[in-house]
N, C-alpha and C positions, 0 to 999 in steps of 0.2 A: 630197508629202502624199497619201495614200491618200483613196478618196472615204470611210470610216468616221472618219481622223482627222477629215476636213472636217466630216462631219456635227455629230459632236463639238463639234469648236470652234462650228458655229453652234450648237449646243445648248445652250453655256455664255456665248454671249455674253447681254450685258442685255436685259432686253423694256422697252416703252415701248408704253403705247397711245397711238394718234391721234384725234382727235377733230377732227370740222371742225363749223359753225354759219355761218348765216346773219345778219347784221343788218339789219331792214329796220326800217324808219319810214314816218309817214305825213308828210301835207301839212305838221304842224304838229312836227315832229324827234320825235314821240313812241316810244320803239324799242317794237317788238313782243316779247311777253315771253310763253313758255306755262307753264302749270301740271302736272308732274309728276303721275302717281299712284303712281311707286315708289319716291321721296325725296320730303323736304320743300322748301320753298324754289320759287322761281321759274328759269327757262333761257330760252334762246334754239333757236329752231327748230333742230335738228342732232344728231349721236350723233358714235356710232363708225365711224370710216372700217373697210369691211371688208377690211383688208390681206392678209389672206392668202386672200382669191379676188383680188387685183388690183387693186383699188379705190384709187383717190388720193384726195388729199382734197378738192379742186372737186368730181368728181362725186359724193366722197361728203357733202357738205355739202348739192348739189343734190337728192340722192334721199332724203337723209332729210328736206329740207323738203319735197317730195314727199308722203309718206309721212305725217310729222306733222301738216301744216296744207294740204294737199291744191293746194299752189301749187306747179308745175314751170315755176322761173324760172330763167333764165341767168343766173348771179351776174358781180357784179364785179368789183375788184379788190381782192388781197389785202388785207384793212387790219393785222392783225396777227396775231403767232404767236408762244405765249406756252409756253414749259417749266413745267408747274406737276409740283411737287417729291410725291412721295405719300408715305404715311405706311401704310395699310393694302391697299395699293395700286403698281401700277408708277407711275412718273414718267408724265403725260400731255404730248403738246405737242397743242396746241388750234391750230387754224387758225380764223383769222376772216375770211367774207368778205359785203363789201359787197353785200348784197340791193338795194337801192335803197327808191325812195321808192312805197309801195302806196298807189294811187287808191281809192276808196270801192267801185268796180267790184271790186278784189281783195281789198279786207277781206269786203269781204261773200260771196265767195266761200272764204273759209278755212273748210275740213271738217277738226275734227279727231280723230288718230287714238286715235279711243275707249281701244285697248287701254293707250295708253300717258299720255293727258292728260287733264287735268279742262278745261283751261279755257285761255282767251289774253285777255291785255288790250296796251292803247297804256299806253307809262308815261313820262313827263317827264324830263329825263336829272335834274334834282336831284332826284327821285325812286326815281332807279334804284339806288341803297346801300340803301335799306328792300328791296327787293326780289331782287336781287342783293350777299349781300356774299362780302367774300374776292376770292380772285384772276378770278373772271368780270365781279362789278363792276369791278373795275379795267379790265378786257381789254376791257371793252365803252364806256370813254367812253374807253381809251385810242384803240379805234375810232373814235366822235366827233371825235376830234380828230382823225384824221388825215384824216378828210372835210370838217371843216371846215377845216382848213392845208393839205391838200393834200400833205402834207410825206413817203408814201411810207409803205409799209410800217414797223410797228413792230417790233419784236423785245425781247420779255417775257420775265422770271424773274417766275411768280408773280402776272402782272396789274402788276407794275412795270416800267419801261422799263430797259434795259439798254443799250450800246454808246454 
């Protein structure tokens, strides 16, 4: 294979964006949740992993909390990684990983990034469907539970469990 076929073939294989986020909570399991100014709806701290400078998805979950909510924490462990299926859009897999639990010390410390947020709140997990729905509610108490089971990384279609 010549280096032009090659290129080729990568040129025709599928694209997939990545996305990684952070889940943090506080003393009382409430998940931290920010407010968007360029969609509607509520997220979680995180973006787009930048793959094509290099970027994986730990550090790139870690620099967009960074970025977004002005907190540079070492994250956890994976909780789940979810294929959600696009329509006007590539297929996303999302990575979700365990922020931990923020002290009153690091809530009060969350600056956030004007250009891209209105706002952050603590939100209840039976609360968190008003808030989150579709496949990131799903994604985010299927997180929940794997923090409170203990039971390992999930693996999602869509915010539902698979395997």
């Amino acid at each position: 294979m010549t280096t032009t076929d090659f290129a080729t073939y990568i040129a025709g294989l599928p694209r997939v964006i990545v996305g990684a986020a952070a889940l943090f909570r506080d003393a009382d399991g409430r998940v931290l949740l920010v407010e968007p100014n360029y969609r509607e709806g509520w997220a979680l701290p995180g973006g787009t992993v930048e793959s094509d400078d290099g970027e994986t998805p730990r550090p790139g979950a870690r620099r967009e909390t960074a970025e977004e909510i002005g907190l540079d924490i070492e994250l956890g462990p994976l909780l789940a990684v979810d294929w959600v299926h696009g329509t006007a859009r590539p297929p996303l897999v999302a990575y979700l990983y365990d922020g931990g639990v923020l002290g009153e010390q690091e809530l009060k410390a969350i600056r956030l990034q004007e250009e891209e947020l209105l706002s952050w709140r603590l939100v209840p997990r039976e609360e968190l469907a008003e808030y989150l729905p579709g496949a990131l509610g799903r994604r985010v108490l299927a997180g929940l539970d794997v923090l409170a089971e203990g039971t390992g990384t999930a693996e999602l279609e869509n915010g539902h469990r698979v395997g």
